[in-house]
C-alpha positions in Angstrom: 84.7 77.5 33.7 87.6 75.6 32.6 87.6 71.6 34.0 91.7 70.4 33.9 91.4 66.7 33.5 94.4 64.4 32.9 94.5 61.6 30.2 96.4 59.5 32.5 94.9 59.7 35.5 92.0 58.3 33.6 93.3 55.6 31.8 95.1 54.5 34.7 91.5 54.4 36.7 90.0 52.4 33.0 93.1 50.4 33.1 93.1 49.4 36.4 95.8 46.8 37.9 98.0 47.5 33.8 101.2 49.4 33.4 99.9 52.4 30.9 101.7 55.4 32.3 100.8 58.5 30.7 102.2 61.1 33.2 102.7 64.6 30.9 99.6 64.2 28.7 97.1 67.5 29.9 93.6 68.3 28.2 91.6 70.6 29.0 88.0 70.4 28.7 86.0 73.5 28.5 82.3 73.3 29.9 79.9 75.4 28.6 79.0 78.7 30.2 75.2 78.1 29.6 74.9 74.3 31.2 76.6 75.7 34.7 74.5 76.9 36.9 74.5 80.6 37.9 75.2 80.1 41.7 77.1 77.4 42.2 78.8 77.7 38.6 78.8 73.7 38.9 77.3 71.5 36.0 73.9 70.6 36.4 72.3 68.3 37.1 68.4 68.7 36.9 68.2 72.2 35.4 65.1 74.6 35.9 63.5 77.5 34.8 61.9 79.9 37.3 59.5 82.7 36.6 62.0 85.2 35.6 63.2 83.2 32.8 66.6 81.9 34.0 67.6 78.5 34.1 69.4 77.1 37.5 70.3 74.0 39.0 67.3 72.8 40.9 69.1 71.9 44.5 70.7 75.0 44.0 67.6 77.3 43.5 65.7 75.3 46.0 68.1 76.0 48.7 68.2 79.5 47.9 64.3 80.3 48.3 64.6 78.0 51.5 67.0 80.7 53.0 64.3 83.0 52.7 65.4 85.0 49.3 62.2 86.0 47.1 64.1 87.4 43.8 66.2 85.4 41.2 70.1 85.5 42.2 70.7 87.0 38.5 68.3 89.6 37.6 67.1 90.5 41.3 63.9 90.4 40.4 61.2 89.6 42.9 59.8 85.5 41.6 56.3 86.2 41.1 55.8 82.1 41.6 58.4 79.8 42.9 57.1 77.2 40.4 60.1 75.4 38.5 59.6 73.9 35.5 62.0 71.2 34.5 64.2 72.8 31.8 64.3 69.0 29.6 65.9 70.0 26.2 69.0 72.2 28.2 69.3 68.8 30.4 69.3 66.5 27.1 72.0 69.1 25.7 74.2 68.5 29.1 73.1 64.8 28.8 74.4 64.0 25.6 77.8 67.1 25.7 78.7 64.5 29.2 78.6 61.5 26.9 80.9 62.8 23.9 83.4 63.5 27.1 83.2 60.1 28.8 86.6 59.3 27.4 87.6 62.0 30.0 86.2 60.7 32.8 83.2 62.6 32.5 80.0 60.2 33.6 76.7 61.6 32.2 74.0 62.5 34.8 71.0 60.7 35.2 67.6 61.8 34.2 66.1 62.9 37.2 62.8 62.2 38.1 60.0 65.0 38.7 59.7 65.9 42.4 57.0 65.5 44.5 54.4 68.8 44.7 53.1 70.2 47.8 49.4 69.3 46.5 50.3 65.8 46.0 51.6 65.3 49.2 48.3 67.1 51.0 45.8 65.4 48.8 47.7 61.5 49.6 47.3 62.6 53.3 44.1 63.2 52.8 43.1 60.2 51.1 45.2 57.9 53.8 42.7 59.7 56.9 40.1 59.0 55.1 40.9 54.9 54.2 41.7 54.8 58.0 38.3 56.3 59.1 36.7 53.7 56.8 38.6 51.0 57.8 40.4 50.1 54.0 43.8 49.0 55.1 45.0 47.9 51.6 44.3 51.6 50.4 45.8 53.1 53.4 48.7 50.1 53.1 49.3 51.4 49.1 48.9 55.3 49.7 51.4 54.5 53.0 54.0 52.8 50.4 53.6 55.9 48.2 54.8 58.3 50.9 57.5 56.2 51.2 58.7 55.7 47.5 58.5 59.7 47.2 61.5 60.3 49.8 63.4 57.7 48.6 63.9 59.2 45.4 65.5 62.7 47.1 65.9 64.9 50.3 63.5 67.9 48.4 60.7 65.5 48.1 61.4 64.3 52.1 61.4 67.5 53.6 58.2 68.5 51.0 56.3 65.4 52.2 57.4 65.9 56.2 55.7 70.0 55.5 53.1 69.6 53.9 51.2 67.3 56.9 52.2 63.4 55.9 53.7 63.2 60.1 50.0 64.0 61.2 48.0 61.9 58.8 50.1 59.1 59.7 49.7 59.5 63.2 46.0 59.6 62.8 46.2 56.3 60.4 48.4 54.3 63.3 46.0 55.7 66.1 42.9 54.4 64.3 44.3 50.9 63.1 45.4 50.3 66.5 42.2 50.0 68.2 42.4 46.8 66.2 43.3 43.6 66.8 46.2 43.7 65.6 48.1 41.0 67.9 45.7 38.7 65.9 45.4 40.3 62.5 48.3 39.7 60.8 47.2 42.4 58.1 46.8 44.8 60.2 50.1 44.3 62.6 51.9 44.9 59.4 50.4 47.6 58.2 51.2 49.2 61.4 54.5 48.1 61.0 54.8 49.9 57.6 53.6 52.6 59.3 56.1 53.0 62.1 58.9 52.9 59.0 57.4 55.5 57.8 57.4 57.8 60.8 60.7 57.0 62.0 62.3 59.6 59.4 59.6 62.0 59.4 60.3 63.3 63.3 60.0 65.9 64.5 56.3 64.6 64.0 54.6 68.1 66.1 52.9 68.8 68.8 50.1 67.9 67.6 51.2 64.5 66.2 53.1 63.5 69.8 50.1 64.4 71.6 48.3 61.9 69.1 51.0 59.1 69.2 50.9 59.6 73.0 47.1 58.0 72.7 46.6 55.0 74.9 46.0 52.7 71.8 48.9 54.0 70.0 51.3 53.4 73.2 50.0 50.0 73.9 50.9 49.1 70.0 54.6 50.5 70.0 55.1 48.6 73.5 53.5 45.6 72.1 56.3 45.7 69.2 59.1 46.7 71.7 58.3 43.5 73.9 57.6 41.7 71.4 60.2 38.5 70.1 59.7 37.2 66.5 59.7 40.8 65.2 62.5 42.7 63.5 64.7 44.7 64.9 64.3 47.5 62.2 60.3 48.1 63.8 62.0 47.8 66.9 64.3 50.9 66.2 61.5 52.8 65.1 59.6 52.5 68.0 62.4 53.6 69.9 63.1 56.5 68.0 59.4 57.3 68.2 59.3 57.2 71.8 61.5 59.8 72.3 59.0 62.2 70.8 56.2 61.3 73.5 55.6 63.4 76.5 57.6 62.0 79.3 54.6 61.6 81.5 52.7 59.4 79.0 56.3 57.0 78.9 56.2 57.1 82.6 52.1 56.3 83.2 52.5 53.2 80.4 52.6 49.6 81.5 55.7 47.7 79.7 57.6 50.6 78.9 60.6 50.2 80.9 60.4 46.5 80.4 60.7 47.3 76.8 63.4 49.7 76.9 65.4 47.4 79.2 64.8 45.0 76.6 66.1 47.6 73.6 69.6 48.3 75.0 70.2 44.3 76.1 69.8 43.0 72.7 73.4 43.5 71.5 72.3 43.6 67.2 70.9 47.1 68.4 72.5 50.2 66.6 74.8 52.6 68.7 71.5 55.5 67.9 68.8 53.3 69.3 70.6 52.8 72.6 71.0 56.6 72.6 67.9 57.0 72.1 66.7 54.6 75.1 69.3 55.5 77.5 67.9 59.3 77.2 64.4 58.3 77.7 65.7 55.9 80.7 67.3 59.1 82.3 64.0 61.4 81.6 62.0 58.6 83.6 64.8 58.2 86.5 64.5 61.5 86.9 61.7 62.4 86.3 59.9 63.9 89.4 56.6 62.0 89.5 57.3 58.7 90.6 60.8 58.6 89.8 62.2 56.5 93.2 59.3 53.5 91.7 60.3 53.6 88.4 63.9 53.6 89.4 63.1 50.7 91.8 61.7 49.2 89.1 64.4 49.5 86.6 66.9 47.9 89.4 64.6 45.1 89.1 65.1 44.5 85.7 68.8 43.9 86.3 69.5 47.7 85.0 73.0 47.8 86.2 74.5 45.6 85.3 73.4 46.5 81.5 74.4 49.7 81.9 77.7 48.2 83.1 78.6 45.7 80.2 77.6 49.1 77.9 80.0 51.5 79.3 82.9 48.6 79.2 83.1 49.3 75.0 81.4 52.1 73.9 81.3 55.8 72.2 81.5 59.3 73.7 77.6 59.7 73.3 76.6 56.4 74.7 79.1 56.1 77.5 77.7 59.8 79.2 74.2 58.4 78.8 74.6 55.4 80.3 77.0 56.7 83.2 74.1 59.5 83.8 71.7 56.9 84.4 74.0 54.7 86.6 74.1 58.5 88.4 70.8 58.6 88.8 70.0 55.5 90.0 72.4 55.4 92.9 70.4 58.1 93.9 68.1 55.4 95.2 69.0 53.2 98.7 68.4 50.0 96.3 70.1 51.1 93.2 73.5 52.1 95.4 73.4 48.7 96.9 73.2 46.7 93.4 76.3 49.2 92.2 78.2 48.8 95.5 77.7 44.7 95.4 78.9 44.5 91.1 82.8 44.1 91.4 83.0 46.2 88.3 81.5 49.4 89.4 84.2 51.2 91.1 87.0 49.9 88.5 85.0 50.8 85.3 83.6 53.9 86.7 87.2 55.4 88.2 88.4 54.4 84.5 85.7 56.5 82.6 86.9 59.7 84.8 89.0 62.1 82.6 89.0 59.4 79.2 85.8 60.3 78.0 84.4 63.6 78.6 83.7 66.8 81.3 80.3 65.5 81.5 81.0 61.9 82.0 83.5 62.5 84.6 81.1 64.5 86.7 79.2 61.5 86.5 81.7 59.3 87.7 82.4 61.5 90.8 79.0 61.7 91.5 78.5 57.8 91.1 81.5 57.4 93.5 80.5 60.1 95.8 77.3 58.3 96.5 78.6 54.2 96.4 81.5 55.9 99.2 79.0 57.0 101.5 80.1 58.9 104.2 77.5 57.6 107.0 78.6 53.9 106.5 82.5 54.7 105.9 83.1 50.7 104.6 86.2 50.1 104.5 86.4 47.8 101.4 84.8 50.2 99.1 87.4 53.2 99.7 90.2 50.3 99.5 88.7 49.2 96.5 88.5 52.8 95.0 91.9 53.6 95.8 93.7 50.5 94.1 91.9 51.3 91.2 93.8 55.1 91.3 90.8 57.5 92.1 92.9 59.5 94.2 95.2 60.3 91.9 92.6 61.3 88.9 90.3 63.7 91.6 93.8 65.6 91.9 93.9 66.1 88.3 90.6 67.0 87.9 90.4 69.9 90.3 94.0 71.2 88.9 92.5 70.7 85.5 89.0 71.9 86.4 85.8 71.4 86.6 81.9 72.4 87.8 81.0 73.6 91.3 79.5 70.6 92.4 81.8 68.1 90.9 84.1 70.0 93.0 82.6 69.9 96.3 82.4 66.1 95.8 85.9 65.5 94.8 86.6 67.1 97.6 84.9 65.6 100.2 86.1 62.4 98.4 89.8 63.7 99.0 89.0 63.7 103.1 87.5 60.3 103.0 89.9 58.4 100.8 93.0 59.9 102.6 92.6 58.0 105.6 92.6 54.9 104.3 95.6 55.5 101.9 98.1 54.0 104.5 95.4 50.5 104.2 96.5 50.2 100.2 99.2 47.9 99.5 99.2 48.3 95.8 97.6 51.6 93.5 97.1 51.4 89.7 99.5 54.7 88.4 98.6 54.4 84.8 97.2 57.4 84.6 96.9 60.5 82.0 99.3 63.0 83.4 98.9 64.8 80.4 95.5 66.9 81.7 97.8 68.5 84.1 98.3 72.0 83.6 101.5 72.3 85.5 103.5 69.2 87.1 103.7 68.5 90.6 
């Protein structure tokens, strides 16, 4: 393998902000066939041996065994282990060769530390059940912290840790420690916290970890963290990311819950992921069949529109069809339609979300506007309202440009209610985008 690396270029980068132009100076630096690695053919970086005697890059070799290959990519022979062992002197040699070339531009990798072995991660879960069961929070607190060193030093040693039972054990550890008191042990509540961190990154955490998490002294922690104020937002996001793996009948039988969620996508510090991540479990318990018109009802309460209003006014793709199929859904209900109907920015925010943002979202709007326009109470300042803002015009272009069966039906039916009162409009908004068409008129 033969690296082309120009002079100039690199002491222009070195020289940074001089006038050194070195424009027709080429050198070509050849890199030894023995420290590339066989696969990729790229220099490595943490170099080991497996049991066939070959040396490879260890990301490399890694990834290849976790694609389900049991022989070594040069001699096809079947690994009889799939133990590496750190190759040190051939990464010294690749070490100190990166060195004598910095001049090139060449930075010399670092010295990588020794990843994490299956049996070291099972034997720290065990020992952090065990502290739990005993009560020991400063061992569980200092076996927790170890987890959590090990996957910041790489992804191998994260996804080694998540297989190998840390989800579970951790689980088990919050379960335990939050019988507690916790709202009055100080110790404890941060422990817990520390825990939470933890977890965040290890999901999916397994069936047998959600139903575990799902515990009623587990749920009334992570609400008590959600609701509560002098607590940051960091344990906050992990709760809410956690959440999402519970079953959605636990969420909807927990007191606090929606309070807390509300809560979540209000405080505007909160990261576009964690209001995701609440908006989906707000739509799972909306529509969710048990219950749904209370919890709805409940969610009204809470001011829930207009949130999900000021949200869709400036916000991404993801976000903007979550929070639009909740609006849906709670319209559904007589009380939910009358809090959308009442907010002057319904209709105009709504009608401008249809064809900008996505099919989904605009199925959304229709329905929203399908069920604010209702046919039984034909009010006159509503269809007014929505023709000013140039609904008419965008439910042509979506059934010319297409879209689902029931969408359809609803723009539709839309179409025969609006048109009577097109003569009553003095004024509609024409900025539209033409450009879904897919033939003029």
């Amino acid at each position: 393998m033969v690296l082309s690396w120009t002079r100039g270029r690199v002491f222009r980068r070195a020289r940074k902000g001089k006038d050194l132009q070195v424009n027709d100076l080429e050198v070509e630096i050849s890199v030894p066939s023995h420290f590339r690695c066989p696969v990729t053919l790229d220099l490595m970086k943490d170099p080991v041996t497996v049991s066939t005697g070959i040396t490879y890059d260890r990301d490399s070799i890694e990834k290849w065994i976790e694609e389900g290959n049991n022989t070594c990519p040069v001699t096809k022979r079947v690994l009889t282990t799939f133990d590496m062992i750190p190759n040190h002197a051939l990464r010294r040699m690749i070490q100190d060769w990166c060195v004598e070339h910095r001049s090139f531009g060449i930075e010399r990798i670092p010295t990588p530390r020794i990843p994490v072995t299956p049996y070291e991660v099972s034997d720290t879960c065990t020992k952090i059940v065990n502290a739990a069961k005993q009560g020991d929070e400063n061992k569980c607190r200092e076996l927790v912290r170890k987890i959590n060193g090990w996957e910041k030093e790489s992804d191998r040693n994260k996804r080694c840790i998540v297989a190998n039972g840390a989800p579970l054990a951790l689980v088990n550890a919050f379960d335990f420690f939050s019988s507690w008191g916790f709202e009055e042990n100080n110790n404890v509540s941060s422990l817990l916290e520390e825990i939470l961190g933890v977890l965040a990154w290890m999901r999916p955490i397994g069936e047998e970890g959600k139903s575990m998490l799902g515990s009623k002294n587990s749920m009334s922690c992570m609400v008590w963290f959600l609701l509560k104020g002098n607590i940051d937002l960091s344990i906050k996001q992990s709760v809410a990311m956690l959440l999402k793996e519970v079953p959605i009948e636990v969420l909807a039988n927990t007191q606090g819950v929606v309070e807390g969620l509300v809560k979540m996508i209000k405080e505007p510090i909160g990261s576009a992921s964690i209001t995701k991540a609440c908006l989906s479990m707000i739509f799972k318990l909306v529509t969710y069949s048990k219950g749904k018109d209370v919890i709805s009802q409940r969610f009204v309460e809470l001011g829930l529109v207009e949130v999900l209003l000021e949200t869709i006014v400036d916000c991404d793709k993801g976000v903007c069809e979550k929070a639009l199929g909740v609006l849906d859904s709670i319209c559904g209900t007589k009380e939910g339609k009358e809090i959308a109907k009442a907010n002057a920015l319904t209709i105009p925010l709504v009608v401008k979300k249809l064809l900008r943002v996505s099919e989904l979202s605009s199925s959304f709007a229709v329905s929203i506007v399908w069920k604010i326009c209702d046919k039984a109470q034909e009010e006159e300042g509503v269809f007014v309202e929505a023709l000013q803002v140039g609904v008419f015009q965008k439910l042509l272009v979506l059934l010319q440009v297409g879209c689902g069966e029931s969408t359809k039906e609803k723009a539709t039916e839309l179409l025969k209610l609006l048109n009577g009162y097109r003569s009553k409009v003095d004024c509609v908004d024409t900025s539209l985008e033409f450009q879904h068409l897919k033939k003029p008129f």
